[in-house]
Backbone as numpy.savetxt, mean C-alpha at the origin, in Angstrom:
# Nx Ny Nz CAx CAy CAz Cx Cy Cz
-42.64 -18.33 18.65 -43.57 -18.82 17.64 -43.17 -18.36 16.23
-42.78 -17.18 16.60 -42.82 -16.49 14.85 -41.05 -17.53 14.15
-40.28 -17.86 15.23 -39.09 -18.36 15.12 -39.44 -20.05 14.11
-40.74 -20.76 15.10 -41.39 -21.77 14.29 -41.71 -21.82 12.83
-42.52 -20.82 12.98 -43.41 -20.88 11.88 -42.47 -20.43 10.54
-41.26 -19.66 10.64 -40.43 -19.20 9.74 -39.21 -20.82 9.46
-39.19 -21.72 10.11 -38.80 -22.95 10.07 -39.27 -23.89 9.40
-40.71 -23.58 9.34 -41.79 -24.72 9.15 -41.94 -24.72 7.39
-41.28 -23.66 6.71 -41.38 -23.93 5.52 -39.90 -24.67 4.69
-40.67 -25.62 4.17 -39.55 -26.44 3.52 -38.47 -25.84 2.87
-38.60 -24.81 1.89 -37.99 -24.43 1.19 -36.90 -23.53 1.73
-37.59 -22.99 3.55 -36.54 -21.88 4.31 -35.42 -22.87 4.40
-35.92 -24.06 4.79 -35.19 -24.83 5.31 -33.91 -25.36 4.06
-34.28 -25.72 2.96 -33.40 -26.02 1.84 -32.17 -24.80 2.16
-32.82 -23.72 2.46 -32.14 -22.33 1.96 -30.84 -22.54 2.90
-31.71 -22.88 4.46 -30.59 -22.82 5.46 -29.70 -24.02 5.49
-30.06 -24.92 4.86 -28.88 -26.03 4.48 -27.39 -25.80 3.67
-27.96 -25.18 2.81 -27.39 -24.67 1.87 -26.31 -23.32 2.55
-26.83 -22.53 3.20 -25.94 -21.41 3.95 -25.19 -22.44 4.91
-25.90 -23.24 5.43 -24.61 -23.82 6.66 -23.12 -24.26 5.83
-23.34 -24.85 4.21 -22.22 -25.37 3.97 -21.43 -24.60 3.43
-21.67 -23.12 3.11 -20.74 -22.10 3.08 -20.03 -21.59 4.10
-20.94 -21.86 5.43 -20.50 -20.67 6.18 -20.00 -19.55 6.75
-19.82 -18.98 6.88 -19.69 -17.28 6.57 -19.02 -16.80 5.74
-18.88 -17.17 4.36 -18.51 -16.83 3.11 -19.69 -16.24 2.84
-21.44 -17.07 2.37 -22.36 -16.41 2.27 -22.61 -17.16 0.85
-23.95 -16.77 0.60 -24.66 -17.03 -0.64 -25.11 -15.93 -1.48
-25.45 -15.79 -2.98 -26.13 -14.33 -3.13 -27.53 -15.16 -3.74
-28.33 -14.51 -3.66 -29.87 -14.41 -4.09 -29.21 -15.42 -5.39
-29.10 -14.83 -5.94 -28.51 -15.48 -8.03 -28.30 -17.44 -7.30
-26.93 -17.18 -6.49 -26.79 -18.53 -6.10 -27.14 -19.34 -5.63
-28.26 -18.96 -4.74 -29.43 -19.88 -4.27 -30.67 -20.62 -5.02
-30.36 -19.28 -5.81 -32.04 -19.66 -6.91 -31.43 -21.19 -7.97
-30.07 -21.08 -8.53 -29.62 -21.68 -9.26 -29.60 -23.04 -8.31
-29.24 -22.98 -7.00 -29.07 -24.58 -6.31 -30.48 -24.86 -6.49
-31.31 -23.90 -5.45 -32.71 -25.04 -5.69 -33.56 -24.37 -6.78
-33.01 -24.49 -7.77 -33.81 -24.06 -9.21 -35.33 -23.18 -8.55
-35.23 -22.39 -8.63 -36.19 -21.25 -8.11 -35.86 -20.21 -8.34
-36.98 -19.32 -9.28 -36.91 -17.76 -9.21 -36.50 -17.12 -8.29
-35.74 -16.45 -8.61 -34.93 -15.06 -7.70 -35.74 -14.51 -6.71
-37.20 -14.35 -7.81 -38.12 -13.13 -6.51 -38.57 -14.06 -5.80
-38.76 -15.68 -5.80 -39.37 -16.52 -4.67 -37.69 -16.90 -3.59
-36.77 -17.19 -4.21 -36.07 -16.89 -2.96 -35.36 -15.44 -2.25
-36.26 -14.92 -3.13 -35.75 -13.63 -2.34 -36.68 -12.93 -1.15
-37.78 -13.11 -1.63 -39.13 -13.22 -0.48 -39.05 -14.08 0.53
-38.60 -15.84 0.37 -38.09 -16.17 1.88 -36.67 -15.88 2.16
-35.65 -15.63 1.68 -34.50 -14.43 2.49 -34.89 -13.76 3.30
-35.94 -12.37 2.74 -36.32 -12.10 3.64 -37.08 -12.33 4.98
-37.60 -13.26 4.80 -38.27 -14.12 5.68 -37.28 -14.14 7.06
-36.18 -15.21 6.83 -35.69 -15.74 7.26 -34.26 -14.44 8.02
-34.25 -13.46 7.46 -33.67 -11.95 7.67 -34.73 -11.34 9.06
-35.55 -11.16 8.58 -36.81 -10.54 9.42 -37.35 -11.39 10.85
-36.80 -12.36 10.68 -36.47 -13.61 12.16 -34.94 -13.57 12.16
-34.36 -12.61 12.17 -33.08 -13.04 12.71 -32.16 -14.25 12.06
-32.64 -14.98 11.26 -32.05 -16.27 11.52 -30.52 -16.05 10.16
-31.58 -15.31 9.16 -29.71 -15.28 8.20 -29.82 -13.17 8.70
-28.48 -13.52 7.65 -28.42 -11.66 7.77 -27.41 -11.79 6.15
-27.19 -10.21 6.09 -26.70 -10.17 4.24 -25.41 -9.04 4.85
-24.87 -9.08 4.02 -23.34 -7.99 3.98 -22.93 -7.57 2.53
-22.97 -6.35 2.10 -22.77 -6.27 0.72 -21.15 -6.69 0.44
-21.58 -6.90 -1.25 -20.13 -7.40 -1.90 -20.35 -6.67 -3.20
-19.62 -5.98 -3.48 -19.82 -4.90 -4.53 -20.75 -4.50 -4.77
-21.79 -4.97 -5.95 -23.20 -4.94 -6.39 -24.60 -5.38 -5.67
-23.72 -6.80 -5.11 -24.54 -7.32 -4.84 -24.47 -7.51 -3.09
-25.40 -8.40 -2.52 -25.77 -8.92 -1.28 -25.30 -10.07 -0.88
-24.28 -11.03 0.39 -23.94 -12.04 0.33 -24.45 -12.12 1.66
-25.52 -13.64 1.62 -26.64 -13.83 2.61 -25.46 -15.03 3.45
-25.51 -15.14 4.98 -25.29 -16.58 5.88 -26.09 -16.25 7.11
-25.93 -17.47 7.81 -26.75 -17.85 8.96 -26.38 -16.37 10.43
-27.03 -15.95 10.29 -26.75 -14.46 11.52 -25.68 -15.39 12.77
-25.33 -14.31 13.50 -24.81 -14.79 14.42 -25.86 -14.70 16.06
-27.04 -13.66 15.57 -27.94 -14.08 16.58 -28.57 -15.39 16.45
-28.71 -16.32 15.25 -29.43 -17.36 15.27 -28.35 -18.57 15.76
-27.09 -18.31 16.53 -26.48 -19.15 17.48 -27.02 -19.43 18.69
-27.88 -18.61 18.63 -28.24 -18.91 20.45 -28.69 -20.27 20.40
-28.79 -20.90 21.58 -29.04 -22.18 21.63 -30.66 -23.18 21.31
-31.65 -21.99 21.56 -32.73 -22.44 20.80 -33.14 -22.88 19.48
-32.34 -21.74 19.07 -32.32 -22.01 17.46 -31.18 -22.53 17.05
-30.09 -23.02 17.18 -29.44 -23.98 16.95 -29.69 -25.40 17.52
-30.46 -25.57 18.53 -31.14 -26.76 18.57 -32.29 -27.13 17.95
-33.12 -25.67 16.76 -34.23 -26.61 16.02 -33.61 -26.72 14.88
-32.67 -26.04 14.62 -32.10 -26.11 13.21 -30.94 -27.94 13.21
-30.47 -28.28 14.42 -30.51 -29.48 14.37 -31.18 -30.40 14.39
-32.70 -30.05 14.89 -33.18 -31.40 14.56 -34.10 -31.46 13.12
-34.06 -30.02 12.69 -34.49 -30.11 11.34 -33.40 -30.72 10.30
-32.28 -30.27 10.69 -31.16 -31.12 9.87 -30.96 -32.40 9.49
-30.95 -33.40 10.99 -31.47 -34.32 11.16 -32.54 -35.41 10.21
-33.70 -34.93 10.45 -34.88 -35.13 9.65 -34.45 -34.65 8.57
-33.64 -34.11 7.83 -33.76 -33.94 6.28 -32.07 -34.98 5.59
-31.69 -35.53 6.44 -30.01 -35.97 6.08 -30.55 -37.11 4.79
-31.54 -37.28 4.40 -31.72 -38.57 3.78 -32.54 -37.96 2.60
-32.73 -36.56 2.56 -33.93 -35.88 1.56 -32.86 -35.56 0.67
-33.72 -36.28 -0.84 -32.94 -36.77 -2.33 -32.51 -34.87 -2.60
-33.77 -33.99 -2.25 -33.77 -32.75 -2.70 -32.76 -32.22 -2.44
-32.39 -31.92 -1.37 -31.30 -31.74 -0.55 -29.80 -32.26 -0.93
-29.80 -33.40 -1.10 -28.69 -33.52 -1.93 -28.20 -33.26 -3.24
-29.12 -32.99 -3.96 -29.45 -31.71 -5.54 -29.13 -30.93 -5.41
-29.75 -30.14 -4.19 -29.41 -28.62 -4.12 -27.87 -28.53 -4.02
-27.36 -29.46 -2.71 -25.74 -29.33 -2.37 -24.69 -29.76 -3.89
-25.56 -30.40 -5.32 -24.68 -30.68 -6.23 -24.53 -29.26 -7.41
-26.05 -29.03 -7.12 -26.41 -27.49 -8.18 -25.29 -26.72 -7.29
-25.24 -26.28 -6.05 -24.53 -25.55 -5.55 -23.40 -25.41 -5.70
-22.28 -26.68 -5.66 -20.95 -26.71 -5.90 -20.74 -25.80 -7.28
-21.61 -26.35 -7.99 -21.56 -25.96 -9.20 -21.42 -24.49 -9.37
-22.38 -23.68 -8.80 -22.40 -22.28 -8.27 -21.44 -21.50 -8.08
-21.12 -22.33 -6.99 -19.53 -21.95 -6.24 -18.61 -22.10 -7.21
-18.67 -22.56 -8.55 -17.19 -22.98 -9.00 -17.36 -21.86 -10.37
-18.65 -21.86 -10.46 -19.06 -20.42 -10.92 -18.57 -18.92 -10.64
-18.81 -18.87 -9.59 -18.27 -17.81 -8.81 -16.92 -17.51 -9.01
-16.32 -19.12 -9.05 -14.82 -18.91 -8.63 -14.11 -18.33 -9.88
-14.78 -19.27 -11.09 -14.50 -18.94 -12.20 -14.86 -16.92 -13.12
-15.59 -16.84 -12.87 -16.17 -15.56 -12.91 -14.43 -14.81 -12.55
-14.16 -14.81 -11.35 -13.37 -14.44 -10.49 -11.84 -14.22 -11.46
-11.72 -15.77 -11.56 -10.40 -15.87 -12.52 -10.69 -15.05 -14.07
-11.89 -15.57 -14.77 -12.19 -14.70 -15.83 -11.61 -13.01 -15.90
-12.38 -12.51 -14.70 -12.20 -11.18 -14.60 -10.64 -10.85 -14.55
-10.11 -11.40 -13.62 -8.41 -11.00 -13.39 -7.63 -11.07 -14.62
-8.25 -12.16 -15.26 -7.45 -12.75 -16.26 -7.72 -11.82 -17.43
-8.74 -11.40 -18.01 -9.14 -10.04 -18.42 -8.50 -8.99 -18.07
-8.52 -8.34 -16.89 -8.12 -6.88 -16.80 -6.15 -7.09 -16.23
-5.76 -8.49 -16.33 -4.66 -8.68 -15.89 -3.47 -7.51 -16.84
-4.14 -7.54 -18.64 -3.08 -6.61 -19.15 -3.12 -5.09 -18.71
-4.34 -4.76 -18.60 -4.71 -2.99 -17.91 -4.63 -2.97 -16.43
-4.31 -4.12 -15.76 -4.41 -3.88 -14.53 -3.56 -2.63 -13.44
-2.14 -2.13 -14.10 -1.56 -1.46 -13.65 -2.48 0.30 -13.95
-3.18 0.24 -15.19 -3.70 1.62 -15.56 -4.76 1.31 -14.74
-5.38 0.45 -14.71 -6.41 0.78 -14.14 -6.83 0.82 -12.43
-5.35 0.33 -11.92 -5.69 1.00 -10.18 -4.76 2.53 -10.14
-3.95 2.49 -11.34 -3.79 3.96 -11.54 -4.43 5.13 -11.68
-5.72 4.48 -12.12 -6.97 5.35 -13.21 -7.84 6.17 -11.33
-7.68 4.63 -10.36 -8.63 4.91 -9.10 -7.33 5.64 -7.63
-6.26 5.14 -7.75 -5.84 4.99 -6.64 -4.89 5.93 -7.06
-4.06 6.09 -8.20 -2.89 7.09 -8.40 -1.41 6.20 -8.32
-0.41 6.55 -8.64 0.41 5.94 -9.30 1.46 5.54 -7.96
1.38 6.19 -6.83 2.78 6.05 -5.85 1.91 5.71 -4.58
0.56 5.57 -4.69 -0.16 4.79 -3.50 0.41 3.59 -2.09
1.12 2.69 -3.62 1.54 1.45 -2.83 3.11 2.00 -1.92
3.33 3.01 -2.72 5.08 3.11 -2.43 4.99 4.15 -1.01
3.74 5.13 -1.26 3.17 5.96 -0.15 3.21 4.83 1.21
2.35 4.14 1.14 2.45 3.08 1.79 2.90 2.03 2.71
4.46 1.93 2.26 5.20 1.14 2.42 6.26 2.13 3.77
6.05 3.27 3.50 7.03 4.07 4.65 6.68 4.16 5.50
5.23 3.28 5.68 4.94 3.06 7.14 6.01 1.44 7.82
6.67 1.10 6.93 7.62 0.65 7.40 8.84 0.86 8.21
9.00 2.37 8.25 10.23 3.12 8.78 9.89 2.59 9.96
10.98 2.91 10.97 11.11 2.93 12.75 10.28 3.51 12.90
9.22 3.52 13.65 8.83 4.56 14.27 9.69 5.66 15.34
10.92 5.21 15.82 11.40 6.10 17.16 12.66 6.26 15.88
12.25 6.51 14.56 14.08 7.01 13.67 14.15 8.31 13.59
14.86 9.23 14.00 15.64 10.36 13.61 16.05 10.46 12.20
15.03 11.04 11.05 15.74 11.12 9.94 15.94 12.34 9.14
17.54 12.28 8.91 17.74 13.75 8.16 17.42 13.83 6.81
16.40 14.98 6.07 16.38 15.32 4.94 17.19 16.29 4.55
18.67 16.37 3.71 19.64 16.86 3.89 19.51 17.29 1.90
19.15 18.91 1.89 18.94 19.14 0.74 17.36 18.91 0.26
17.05 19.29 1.50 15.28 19.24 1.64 14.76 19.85 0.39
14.98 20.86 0.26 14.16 21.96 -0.95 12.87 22.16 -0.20
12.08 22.17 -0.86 10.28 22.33 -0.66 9.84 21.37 0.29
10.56 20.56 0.79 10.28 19.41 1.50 9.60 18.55 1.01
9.27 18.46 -0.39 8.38 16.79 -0.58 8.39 15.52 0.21
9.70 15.09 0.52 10.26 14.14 0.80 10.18 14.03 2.23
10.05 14.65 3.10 9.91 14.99 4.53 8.58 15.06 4.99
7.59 15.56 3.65 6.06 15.84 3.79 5.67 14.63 4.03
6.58 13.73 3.22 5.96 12.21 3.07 6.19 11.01 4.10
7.78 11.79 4.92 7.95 10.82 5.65 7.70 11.11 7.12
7.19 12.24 7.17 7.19 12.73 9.32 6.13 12.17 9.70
5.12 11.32 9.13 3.85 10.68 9.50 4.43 9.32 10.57
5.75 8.94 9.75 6.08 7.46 10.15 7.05 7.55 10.88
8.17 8.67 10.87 9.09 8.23 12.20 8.87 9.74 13.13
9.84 9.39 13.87 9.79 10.41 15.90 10.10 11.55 15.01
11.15 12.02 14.63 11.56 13.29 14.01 12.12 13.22 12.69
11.91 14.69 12.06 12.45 14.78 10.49 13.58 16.13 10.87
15.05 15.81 10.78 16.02 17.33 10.93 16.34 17.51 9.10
15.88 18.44 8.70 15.67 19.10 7.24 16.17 20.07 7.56
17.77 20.27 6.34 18.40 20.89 5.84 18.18 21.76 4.63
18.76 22.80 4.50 18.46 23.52 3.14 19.38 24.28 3.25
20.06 24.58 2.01 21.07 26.02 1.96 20.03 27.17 1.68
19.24 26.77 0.32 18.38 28.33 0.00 17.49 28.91 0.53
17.28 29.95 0.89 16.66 30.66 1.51 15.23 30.79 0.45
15.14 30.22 -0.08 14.07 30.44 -1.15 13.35 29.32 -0.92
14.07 28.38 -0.63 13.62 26.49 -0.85 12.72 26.70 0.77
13.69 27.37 2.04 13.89 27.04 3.44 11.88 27.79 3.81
11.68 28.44 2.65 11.15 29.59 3.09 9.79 28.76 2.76
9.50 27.94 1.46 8.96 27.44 1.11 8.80 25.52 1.90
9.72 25.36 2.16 9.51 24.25 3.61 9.14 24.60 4.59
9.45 25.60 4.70 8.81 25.98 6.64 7.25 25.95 6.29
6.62 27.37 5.11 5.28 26.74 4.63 4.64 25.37 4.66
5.30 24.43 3.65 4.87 23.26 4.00 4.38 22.97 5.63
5.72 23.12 5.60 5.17 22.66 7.86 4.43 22.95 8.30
4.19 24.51 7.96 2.99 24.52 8.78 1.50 24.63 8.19
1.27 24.35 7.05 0.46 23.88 6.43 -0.10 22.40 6.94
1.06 21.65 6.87 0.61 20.11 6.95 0.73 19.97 8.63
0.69 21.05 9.37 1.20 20.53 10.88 1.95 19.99 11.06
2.99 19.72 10.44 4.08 18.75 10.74 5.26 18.98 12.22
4.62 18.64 13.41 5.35 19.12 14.45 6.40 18.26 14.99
6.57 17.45 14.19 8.24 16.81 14.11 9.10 17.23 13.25
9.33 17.98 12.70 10.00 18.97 11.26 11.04 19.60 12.22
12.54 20.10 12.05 13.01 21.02 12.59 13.46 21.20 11.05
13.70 22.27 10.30 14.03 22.72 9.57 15.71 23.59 9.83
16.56 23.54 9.51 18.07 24.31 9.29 18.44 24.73 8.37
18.75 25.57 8.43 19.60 26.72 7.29 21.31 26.03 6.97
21.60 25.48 6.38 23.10 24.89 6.49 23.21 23.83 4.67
24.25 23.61 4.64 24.97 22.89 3.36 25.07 22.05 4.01
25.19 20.94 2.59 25.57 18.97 3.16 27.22 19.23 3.83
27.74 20.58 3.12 29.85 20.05 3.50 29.89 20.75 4.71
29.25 21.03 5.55 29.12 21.64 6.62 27.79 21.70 7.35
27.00 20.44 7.77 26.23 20.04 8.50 25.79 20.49 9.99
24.57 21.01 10.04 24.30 21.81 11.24 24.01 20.59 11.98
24.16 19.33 12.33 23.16 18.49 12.84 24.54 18.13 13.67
24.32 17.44 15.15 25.27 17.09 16.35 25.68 15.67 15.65
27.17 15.46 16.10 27.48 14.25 15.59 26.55 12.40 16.42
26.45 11.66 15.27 25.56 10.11 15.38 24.26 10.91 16.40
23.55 11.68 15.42 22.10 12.35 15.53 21.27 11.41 14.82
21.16 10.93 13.68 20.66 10.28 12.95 20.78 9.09 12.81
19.20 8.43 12.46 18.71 6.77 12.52 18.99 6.58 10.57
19.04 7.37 9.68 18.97 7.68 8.41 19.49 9.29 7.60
19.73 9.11 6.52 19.88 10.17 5.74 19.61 9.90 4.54
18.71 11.37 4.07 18.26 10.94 2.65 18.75 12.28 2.15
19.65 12.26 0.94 19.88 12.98 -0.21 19.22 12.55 -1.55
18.28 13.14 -1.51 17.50 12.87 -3.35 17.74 13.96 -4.00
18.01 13.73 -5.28 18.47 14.55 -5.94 19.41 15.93 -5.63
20.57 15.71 -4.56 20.45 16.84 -4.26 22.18 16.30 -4.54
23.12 15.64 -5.04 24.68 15.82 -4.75 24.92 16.52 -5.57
24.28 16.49 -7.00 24.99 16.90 -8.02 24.71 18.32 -8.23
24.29 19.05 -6.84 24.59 20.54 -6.46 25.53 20.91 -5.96
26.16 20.04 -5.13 27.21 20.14 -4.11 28.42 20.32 -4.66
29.18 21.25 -4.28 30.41 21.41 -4.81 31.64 20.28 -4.48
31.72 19.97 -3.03 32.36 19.24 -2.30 32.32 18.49 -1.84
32.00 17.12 -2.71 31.31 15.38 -2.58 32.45 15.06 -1.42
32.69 14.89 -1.92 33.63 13.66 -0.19 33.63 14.78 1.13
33.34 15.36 1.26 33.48 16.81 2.32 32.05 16.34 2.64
30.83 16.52 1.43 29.66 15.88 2.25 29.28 14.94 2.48
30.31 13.50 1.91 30.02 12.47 2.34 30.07 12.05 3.63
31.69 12.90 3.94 32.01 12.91 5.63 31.25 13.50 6.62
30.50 14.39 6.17 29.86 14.89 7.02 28.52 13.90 7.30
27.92 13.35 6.06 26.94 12.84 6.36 27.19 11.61 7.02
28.12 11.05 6.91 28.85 9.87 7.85 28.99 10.35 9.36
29.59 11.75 9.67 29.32 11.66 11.12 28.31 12.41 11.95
27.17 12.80 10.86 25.50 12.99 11.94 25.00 11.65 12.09
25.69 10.64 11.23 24.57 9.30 11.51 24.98 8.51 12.59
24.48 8.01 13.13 24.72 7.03 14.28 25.59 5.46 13.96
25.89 5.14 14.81 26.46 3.70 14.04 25.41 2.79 13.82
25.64 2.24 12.67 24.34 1.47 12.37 23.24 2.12 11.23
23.50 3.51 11.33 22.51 4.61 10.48 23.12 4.20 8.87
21.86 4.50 8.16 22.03 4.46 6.91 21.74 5.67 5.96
22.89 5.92 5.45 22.46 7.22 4.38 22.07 6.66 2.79
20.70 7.08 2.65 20.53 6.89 1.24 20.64 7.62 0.10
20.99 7.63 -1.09 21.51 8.81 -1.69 20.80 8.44 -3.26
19.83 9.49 -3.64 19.38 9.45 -5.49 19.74 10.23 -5.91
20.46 9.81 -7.34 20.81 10.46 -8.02 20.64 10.52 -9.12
21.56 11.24 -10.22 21.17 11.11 -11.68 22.32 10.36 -11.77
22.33 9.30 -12.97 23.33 8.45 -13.71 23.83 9.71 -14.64
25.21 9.53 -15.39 26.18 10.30 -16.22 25.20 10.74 -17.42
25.14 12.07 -17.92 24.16 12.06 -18.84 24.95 13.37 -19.55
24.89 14.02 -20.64 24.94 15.11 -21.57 24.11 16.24 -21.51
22.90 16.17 -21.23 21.34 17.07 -20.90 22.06 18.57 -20.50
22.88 19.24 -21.17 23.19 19.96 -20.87 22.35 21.71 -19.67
21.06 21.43 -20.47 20.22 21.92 -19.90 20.30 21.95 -18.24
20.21 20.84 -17.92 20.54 20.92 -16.41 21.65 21.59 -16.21
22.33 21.76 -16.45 23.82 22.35 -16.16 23.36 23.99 -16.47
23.13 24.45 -17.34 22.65 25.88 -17.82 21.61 26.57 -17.17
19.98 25.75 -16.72 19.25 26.19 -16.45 18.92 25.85 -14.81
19.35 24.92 -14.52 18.60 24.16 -13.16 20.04 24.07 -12.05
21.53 24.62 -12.77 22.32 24.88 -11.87 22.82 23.76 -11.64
23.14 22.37 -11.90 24.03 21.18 -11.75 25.31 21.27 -11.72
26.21 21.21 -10.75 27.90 21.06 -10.92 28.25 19.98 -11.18
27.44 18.73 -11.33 27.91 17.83 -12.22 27.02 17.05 -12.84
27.14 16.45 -14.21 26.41 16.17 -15.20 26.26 13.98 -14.63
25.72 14.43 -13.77 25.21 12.91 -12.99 26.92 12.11 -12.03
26.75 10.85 -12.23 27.47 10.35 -11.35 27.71 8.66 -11.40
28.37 8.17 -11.80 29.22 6.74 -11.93 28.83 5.83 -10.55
27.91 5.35 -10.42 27.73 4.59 -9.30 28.60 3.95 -8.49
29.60 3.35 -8.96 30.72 2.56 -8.59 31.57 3.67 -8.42
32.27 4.86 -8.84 32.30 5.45 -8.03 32.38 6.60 -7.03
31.39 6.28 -6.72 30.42 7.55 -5.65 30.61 6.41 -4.85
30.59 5.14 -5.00 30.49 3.67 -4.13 32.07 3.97 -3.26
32.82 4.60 -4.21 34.26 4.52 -3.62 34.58 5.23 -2.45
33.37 6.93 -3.27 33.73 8.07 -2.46 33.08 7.94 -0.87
32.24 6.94 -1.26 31.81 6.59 -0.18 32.31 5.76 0.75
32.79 4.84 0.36 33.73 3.76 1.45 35.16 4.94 2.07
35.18 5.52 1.50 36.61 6.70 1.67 36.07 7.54 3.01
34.80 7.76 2.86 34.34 8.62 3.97 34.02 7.38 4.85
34.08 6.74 5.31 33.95 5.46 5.90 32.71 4.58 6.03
31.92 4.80 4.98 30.86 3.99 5.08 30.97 2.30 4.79
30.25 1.47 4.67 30.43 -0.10 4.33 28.68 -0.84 4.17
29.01 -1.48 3.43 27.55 -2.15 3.21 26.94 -1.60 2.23
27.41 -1.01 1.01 26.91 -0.24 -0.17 26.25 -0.89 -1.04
25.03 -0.88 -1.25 24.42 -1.42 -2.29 23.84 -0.35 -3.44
23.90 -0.55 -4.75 23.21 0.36 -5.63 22.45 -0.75 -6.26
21.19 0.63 -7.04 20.17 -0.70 -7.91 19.85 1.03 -8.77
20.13 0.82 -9.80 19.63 1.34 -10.84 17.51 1.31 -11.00
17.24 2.98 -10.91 16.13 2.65 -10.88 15.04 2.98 -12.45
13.63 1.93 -12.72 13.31 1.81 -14.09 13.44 2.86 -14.61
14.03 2.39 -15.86 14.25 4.01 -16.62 12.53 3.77 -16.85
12.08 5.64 -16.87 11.01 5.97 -17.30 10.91 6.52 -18.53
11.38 6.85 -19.54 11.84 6.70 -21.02 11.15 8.13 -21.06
10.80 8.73 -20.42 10.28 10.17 -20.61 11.14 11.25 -21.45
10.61 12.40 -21.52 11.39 13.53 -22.35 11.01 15.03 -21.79
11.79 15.63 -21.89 11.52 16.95 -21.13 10.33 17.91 -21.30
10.43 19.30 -21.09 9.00 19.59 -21.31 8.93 20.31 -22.98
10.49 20.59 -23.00 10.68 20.85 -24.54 10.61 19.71 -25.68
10.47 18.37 -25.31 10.47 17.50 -26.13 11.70 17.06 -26.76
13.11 17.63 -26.37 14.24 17.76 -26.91 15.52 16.55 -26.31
14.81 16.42 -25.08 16.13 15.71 -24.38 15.56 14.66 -23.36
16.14 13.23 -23.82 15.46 12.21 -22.46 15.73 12.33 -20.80
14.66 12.44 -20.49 15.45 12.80 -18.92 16.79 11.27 -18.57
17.35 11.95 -18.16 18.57 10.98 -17.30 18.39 9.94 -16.53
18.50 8.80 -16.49 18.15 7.74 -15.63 18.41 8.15 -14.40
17.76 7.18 -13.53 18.29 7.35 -11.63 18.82 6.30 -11.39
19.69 6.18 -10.26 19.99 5.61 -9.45 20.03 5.76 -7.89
19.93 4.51 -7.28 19.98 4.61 -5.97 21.09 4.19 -5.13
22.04 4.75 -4.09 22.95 3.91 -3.22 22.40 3.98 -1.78
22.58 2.87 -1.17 22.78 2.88 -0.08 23.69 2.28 0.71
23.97 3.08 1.87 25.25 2.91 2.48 25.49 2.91 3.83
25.89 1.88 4.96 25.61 2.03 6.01 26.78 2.76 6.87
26.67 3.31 8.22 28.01 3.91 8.96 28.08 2.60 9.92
29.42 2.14 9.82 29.77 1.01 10.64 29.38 0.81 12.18
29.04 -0.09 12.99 29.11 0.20 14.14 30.13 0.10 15.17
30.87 -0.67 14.84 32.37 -0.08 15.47 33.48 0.00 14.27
C-alpha cells in the first residue's frame, strides 16, 4: 500500500520519468527542480518520499547528492506499476517539457564540467601537486614491474630506490660499498618491513650477485663514483639474465665542480653516446637514451645549476 500511495502522486511520478532517462548516472535535487520548474524544497520533500519507499536512492558526488531509480525498486511489482504508469502518461504534454527542460540541464552539467577544466586547465599541474604531491603518478606506474622480477639496486645508498620498488616485484638484491650508506639501508628495511631486500656489502667492478641472477638493474646516480666503468659495465652484464635490462641515471657533462670537491665524483658527468659505446663493448644491445626535463634548479648555495640527467637503457642479449 504504502508502495501505491507513494505512486499515486503526479509529480513522484514526473520525477521518476525523468530518473528513468538518465539511468544510473542520476539526477541532483538543482536538476530536477529546473526540469519540472519546482522549488528545490518541494522536490526535495518528494525525493524523499520516493527514498523512504525504496523506489529511488542518492550516492554522493562531491557536494552534492545524485538521485536514480534504487535497484530494490526492480523487483517485479514495482516495475510492473511503474510500467503501467508510464504507459498512461506517454501522451502527457507535461512530461514532454520536463524531458526538454531536462536535456537542457544535462547540457548544463556538461558544460559546467568543461568550464571548470578549462579554467583550472593552466594550474592544473600545481594544483594536484598542492593535494596529491609531485611523483604520485610516477609512484604509481611501478606497479607495472613483473611481479616474479629479480631486481638489482646496485649502488643502493640509503635505499630510496629499492624502498620504492620491493612493493612490486619477488625480490630487491641491493648493493652498497659504504658501510655508512649499508648501515643506513638495512634501517630502512627494517623499518619499512621490507622482507624481499637482501642487502650486500660489494662494488659495481666486482659484483657479489651469481651470474644471469637478475630480471633488471638499476644504477641511479651512482657511475660517476665508480672508478672502473667498463669493469662495471661487465659485471653488470653478467648478473643479468638474458633478456634482463640494466638501467642506468646519470649526470650529463657538467663543470659544477663542487661535486667533484665535496660529494666525491670521479667524473664530472658522462657523454651519452658514449657510455652507449661502453656499453655495447661490455656486450649489451638495444640501447636507448632520452635525456631527462631539465629542472632549471640551482644548488643550495644559489651558485651553480644543477646538471641535467640522463637516462640509458640497455638490454643483455639473449643468445
Amino acid at each position: 500500500m504504502k508502495l501505491l500511495r507513494t505512486l499515486a502522486d503526479p509529480m513522484r511520478l514526473r520525477m521518476l520519468r525523468l530518473l528513468e532517462r538518465t539511468g544510473t548516472d542520476g539526477l541532483r535535487i538543482g536538476e530536477l527542480a529546473v526540469a519540472m520548474k519546482l522549488p528545490q524544497s518541494t522536490v526535495s520533500r518528494h525525493m524523499k518520499a520516493l527514498v523512504d519507499a525504496g523506489i529511488t536512492e542518492g550516492r554522493r558526488d562531491g557536494t552534492s547528492m545524485l538521485y536514480r531509480i534504487s535497484n530494490a525498486a526492480e523487483n517485479a511489482i514495482s516495475r510492473q506499476l511503474r510500467v503501467m504508469v508510464k504507459h498512461q502518461l506517454l501522451t502527457d504534454e507535461q512530461l514532454t517539457t520536463d524531458a526538454s527542460r531536462l536535456k537542457q540541464a544535462l547540457q548544463d552539467r556538461q558544460n559546467l564540467r568543461v568550464d571548470f577544466f578549462g579554467a583550472a586547465a593552466p594550474q592544473w599541474d600545481a594544483i594536484r601537486s598542492q593535494w596529491f604531491g609531485d611523483t604520485f603518478h610516477m609512484e604509481a606506474m611501478l606497479a607495472l614491474l613483473n611481479p616474479q622480477w629479480t631486481v638489482g639496486d646496485l649502488g643502493a645508498g640509503t635505499g630510496t630506490a629499492f624502498g620504492l620498488i620491493a612493493p612490486h616485484v619477488k625480490k630487491i638484491i641491493a648493493v652498497e660499498p659504504s658501510p655508512h650508506m649499508v648501515k643506513a639501508a638495512r634501517n630502512r628495511i627494517r623499518m619499512a618491513q621490507l622482507d624481499n631486500v637482501e642487502l650486500l656489502s660489494g662494488s659495481l667492478e666486482d659484483l657479489p650477485i651469481a651470474d644471469q641472477t637478475l630480471d633488471a638493474a638499476l644504477t641511479i646516480l651512482v657511475l660517476h663514483h665508480v672508478v672502473r666503468i667498463p669493469a662495471a659495465l661487465t659485471q653488470i652484464q653478467r648478473a643479468l639474465k638474458p633478456g634482463g635490462v640494466a638501467l642506468i641515471v646519470d649526470l650529463l657533462p657538467h663543470t659544477v665542480e663542487i661535486f667533484r670537491e665535496k660529494m666525491g665524483h670521479r667524473w664530472m658527468g658522462f657523454a651519452p653516446d658514449e657510455l652507449a659505446q661502453q656499453l655495447t663493448i661490455a656486450g649489451f644491445k638495444d640501447i636507448r637514451r632520452h635525456t631527462l626535463p631539465s629542472r632549471k634548479s640551482r644548488s643550495p648555495e644559489s651558485r651553480w645549476a644543477v646538471p641535467d640527467l640522463f637516462v640509458l637503457r640497455a638490454v643483455r642479449p639473449v643468445h
